[in-house]
PDB file as gemmi writes it, atoms N, CA and C in Angstrom:
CRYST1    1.000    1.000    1.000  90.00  90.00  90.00 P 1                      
ATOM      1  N   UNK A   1       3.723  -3.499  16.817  1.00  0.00           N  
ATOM      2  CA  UNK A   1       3.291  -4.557  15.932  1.00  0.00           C  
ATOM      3  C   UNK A   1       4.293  -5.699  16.071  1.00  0.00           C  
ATOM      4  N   UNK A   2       3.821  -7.299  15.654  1.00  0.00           N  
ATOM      5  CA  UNK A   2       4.653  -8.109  16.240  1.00  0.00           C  
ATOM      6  C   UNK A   2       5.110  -8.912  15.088  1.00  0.00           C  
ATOM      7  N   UNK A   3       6.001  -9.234  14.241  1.00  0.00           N  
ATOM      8  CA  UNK A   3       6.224  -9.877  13.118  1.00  0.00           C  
ATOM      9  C   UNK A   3       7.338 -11.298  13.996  1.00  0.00           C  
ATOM     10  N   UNK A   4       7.350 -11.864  12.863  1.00  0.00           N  
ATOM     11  CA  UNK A   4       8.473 -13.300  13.076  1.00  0.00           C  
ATOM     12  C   UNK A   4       9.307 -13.177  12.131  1.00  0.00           C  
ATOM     13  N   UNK A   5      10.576 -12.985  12.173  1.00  0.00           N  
ATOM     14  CA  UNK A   5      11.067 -12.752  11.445  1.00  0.00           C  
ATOM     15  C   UNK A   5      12.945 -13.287  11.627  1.00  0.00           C  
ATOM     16  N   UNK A   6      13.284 -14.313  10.728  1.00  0.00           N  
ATOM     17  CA  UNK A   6      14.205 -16.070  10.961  1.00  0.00           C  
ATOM     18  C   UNK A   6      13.727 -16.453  12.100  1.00  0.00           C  
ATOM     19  N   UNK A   7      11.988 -16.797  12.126  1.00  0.00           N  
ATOM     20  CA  UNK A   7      11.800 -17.441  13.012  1.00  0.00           C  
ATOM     21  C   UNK A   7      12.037 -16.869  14.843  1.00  0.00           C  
ATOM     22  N   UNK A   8      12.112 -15.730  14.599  1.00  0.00           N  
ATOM     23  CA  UNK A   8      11.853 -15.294  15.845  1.00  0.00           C  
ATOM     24  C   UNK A   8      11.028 -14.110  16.328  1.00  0.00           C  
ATOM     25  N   UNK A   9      10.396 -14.209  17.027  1.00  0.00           N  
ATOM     26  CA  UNK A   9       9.161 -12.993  16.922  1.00  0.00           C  
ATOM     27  C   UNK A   9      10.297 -11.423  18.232  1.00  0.00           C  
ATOM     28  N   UNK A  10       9.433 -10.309  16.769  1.00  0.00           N  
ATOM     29  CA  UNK A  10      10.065  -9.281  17.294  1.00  0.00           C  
ATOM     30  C   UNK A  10       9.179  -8.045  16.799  1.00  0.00           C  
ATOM     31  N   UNK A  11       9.047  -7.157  18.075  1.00  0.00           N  
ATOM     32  CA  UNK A  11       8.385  -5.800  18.219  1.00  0.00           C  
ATOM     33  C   UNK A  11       8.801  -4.809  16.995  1.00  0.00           C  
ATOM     34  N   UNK A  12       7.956  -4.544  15.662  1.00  0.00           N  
ATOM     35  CA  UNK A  12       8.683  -3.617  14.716  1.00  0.00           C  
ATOM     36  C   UNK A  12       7.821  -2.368  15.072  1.00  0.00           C  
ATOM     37  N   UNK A  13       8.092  -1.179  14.600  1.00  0.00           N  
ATOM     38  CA  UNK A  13       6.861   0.104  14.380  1.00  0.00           C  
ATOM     39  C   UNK A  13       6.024  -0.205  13.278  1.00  0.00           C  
ATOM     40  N   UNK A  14       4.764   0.225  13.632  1.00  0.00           N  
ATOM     41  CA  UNK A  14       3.931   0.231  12.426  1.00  0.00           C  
ATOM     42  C   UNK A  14       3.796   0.698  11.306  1.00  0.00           C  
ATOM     43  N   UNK A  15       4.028   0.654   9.941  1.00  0.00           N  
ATOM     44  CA  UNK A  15       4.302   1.441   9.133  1.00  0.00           C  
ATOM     45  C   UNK A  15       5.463   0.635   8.347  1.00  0.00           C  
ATOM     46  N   UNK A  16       6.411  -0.351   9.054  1.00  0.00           N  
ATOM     47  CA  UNK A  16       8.020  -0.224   8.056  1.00  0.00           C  
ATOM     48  C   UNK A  16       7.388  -1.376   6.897  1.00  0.00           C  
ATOM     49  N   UNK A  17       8.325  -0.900   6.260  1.00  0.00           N  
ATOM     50  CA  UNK A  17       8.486  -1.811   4.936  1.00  0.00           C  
ATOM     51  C   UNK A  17       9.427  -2.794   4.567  1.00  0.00           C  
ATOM     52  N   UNK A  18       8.958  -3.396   3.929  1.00  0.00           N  
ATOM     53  CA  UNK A  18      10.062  -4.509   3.988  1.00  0.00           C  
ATOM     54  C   UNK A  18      11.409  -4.327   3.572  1.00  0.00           C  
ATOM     55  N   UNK A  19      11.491  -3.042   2.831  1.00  0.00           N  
ATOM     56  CA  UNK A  19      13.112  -2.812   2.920  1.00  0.00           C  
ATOM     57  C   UNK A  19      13.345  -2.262   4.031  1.00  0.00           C  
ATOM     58  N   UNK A  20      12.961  -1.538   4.820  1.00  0.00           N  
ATOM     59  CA  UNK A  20      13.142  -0.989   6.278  1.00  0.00           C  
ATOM     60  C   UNK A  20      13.842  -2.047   7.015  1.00  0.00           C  
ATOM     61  N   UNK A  21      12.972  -3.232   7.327  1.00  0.00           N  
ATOM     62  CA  UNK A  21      13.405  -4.291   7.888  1.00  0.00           C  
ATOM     63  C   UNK A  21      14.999  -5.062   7.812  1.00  0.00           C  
ATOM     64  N   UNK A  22      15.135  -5.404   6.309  1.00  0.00           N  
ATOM     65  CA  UNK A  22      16.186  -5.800   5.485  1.00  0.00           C  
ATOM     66  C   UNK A  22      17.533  -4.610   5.657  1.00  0.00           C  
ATOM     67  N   UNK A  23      17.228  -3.613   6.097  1.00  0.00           N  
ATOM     68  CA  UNK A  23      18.048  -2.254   5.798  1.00  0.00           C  
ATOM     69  C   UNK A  23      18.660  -2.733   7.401  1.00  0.00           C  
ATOM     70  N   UNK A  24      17.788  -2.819   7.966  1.00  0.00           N  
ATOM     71  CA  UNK A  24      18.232  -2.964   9.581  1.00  0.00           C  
ATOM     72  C   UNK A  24      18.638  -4.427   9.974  1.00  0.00           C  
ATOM     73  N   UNK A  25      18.662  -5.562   9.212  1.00  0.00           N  
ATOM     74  CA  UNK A  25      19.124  -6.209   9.474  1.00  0.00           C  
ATOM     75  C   UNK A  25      20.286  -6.383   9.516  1.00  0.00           C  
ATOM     76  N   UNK A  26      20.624  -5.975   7.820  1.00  0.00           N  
ATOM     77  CA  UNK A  26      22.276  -6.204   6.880  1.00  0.00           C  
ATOM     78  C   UNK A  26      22.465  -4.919   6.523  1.00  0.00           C  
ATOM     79  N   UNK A  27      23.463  -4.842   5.915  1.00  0.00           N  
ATOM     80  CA  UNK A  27      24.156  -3.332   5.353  1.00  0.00           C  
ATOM     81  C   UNK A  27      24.762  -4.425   3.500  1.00  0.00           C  
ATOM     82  N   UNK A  28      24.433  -5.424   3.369  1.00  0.00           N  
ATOM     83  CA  UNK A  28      24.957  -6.505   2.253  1.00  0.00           C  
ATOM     84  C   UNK A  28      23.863  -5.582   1.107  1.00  0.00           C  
ATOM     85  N   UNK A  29      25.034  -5.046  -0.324  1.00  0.00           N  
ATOM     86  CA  UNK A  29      24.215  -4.615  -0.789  1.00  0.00           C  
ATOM     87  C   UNK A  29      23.211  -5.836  -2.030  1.00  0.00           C  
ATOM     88  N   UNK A  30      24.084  -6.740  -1.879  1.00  0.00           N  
ATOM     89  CA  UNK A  30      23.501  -7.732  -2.948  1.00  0.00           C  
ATOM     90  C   UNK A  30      23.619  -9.163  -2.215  1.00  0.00           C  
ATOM     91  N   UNK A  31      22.861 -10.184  -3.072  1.00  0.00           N  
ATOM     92  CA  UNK A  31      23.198 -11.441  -2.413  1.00  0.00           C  
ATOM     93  C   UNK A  31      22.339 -12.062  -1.490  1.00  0.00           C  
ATOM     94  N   UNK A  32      20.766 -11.295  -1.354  1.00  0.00           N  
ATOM     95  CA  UNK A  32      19.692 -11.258  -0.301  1.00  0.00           C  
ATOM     96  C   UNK A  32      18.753 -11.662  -0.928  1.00  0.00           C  
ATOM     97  N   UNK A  33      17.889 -12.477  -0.344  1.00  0.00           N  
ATOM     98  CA  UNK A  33      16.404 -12.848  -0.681  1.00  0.00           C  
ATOM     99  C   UNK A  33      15.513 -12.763   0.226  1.00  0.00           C  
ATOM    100  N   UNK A  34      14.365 -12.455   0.082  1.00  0.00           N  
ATOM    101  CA  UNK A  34      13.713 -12.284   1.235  1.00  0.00           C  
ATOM    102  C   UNK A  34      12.115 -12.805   0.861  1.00  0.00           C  
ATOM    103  N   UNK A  35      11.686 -13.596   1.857  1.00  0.00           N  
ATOM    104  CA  UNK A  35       9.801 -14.447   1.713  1.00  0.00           C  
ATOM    105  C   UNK A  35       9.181 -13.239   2.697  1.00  0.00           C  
ATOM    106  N   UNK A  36       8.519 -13.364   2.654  1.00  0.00           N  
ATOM    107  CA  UNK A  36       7.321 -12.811   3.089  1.00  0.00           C  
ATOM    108  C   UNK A  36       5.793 -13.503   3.574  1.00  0.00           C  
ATOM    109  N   UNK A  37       5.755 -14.342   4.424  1.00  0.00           N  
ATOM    110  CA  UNK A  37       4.598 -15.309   4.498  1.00  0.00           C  
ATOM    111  C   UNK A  37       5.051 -16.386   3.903  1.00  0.00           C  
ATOM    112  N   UNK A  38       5.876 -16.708   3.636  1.00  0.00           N  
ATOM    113  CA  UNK A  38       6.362 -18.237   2.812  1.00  0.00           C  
ATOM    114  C   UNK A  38       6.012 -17.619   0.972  1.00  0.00           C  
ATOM    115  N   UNK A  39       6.651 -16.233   0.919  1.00  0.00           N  
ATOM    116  CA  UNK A  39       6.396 -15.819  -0.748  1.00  0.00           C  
ATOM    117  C   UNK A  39       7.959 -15.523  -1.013  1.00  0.00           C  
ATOM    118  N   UNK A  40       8.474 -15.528  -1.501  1.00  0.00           N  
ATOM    119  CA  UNK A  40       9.670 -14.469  -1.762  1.00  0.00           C  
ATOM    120  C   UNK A  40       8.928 -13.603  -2.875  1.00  0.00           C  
ATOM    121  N   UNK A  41       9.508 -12.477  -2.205  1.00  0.00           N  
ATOM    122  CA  UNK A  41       9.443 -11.013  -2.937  1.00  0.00           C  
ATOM    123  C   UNK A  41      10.055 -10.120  -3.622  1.00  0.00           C  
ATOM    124  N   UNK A  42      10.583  -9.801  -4.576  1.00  0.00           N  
ATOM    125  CA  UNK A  42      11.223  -9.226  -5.520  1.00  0.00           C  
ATOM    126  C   UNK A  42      11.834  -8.275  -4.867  1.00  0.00           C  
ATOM    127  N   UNK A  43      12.949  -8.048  -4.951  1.00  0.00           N  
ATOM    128  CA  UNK A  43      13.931  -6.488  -4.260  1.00  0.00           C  
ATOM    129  C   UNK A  43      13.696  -5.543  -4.858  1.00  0.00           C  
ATOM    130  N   UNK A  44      12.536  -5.523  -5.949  1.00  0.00           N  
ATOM    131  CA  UNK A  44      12.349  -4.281  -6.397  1.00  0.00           C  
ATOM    132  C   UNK A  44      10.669  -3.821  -5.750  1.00  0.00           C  
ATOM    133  N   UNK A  45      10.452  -4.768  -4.987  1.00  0.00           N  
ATOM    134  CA  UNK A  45       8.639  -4.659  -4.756  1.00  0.00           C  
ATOM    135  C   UNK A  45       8.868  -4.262  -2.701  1.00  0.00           C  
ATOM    136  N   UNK A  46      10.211  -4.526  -2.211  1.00  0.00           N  
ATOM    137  CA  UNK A  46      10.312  -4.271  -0.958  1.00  0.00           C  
ATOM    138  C   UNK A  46      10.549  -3.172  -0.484  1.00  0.00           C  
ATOM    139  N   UNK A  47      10.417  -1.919  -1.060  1.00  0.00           N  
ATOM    140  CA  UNK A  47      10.025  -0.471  -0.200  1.00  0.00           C  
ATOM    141  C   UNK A  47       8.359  -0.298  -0.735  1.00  0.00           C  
ATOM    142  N   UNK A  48       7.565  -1.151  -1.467  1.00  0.00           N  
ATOM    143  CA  UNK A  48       6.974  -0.928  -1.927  1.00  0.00           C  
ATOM    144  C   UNK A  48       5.446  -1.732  -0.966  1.00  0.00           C  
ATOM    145  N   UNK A  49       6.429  -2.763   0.039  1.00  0.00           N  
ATOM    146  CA  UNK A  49       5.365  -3.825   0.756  1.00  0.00           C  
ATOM    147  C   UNK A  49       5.233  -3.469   1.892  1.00  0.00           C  
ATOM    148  N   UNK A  50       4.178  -3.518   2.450  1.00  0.00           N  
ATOM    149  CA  UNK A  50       4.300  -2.677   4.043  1.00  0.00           C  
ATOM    150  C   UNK A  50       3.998  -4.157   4.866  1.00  0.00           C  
ATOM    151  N   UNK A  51       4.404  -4.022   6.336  1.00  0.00           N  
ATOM    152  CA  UNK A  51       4.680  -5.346   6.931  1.00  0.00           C  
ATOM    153  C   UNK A  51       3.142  -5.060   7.228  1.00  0.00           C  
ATOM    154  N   UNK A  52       2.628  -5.973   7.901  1.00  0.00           N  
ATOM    155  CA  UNK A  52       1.034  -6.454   9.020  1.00  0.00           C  
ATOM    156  C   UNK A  52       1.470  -6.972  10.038  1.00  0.00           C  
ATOM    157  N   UNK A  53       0.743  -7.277  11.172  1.00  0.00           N  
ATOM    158  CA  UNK A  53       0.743  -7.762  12.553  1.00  0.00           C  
ATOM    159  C   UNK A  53       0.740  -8.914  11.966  1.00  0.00           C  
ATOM    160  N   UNK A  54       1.652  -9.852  12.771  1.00  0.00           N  
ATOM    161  CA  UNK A  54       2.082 -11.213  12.447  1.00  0.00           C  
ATOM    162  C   UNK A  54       2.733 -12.143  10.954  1.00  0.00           C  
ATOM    163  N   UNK A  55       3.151 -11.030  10.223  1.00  0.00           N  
ATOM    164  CA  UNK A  55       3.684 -11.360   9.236  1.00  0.00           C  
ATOM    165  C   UNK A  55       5.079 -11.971   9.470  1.00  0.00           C  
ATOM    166  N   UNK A  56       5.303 -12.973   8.836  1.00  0.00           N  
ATOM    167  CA  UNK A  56       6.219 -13.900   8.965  1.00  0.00           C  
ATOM    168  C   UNK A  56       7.619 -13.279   7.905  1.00  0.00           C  
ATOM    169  N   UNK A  57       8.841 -13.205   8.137  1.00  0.00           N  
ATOM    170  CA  UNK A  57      10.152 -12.626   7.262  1.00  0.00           C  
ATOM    171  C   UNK A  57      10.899 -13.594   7.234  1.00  0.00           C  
ATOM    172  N   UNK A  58      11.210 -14.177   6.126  1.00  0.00           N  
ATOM    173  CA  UNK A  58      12.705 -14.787   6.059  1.00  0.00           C  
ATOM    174  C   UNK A  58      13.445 -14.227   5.258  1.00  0.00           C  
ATOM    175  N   UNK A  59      14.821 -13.996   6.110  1.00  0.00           N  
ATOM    176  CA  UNK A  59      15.524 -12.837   5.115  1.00  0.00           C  
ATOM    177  C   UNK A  59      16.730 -13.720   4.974  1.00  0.00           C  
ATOM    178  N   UNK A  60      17.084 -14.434   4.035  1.00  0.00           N  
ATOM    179  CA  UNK A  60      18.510 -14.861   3.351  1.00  0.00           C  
ATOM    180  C   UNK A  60      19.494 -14.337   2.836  1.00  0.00           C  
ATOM    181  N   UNK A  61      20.965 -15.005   3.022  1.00  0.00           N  
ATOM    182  CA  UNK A  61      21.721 -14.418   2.465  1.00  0.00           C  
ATOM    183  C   UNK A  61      22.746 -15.668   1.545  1.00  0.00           C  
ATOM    184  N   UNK A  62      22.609 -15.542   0.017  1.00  0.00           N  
ATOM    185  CA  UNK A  62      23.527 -16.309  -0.285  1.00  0.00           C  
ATOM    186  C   UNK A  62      25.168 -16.200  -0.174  1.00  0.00           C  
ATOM    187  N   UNK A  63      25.601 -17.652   0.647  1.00  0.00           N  
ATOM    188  CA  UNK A  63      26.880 -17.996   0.072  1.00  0.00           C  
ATOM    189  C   UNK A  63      27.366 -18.936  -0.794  1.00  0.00           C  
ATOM    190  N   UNK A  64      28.489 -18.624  -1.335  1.00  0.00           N  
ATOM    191  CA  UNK A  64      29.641 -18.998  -2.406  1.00  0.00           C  
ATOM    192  C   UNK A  64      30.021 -20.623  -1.535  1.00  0.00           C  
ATOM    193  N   UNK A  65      30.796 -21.069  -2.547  1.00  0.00           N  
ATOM    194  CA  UNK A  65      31.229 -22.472  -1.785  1.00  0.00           C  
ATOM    195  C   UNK A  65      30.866 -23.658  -3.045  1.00  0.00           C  
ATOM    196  N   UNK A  66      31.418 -24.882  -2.184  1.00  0.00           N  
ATOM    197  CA  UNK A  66      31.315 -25.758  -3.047  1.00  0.00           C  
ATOM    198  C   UNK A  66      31.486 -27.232  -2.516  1.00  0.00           C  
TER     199      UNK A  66                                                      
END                                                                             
């Protein structure tokens, strides 16, 4: 299955979830946001969302600063 995900398209297995994804990106236990199709999705709803063929991920990470 083929998702985009920061804009770059990449081969996932069928089946993962959007914490799957996020799990394999970062190891950051806090401090993450993540869209889904141009949605952001609650960190409590992402083992709960299963990806589709061509679903779009933006996975953020806030920093501190000023």
């Amino acid at each position: 299955m083929r998702v985009t995900l920061n804009g770059q398209s990449r081969d996932v297995a069928k089946g993962l979830s959007l914490a799957d994804v996020v799990a394999q990106l970062t190891d950051a236990p806090r401090g993450i946001a993540v869209a889904l199709n141009a949605a952001v999705v609650p960190r409590g709803n992402w083992a709960a969302t299963t990806l589709a063929d061509d679903d779009r991920i933006e996975v953020l990470t806030a920093v501190q600063g000023g």
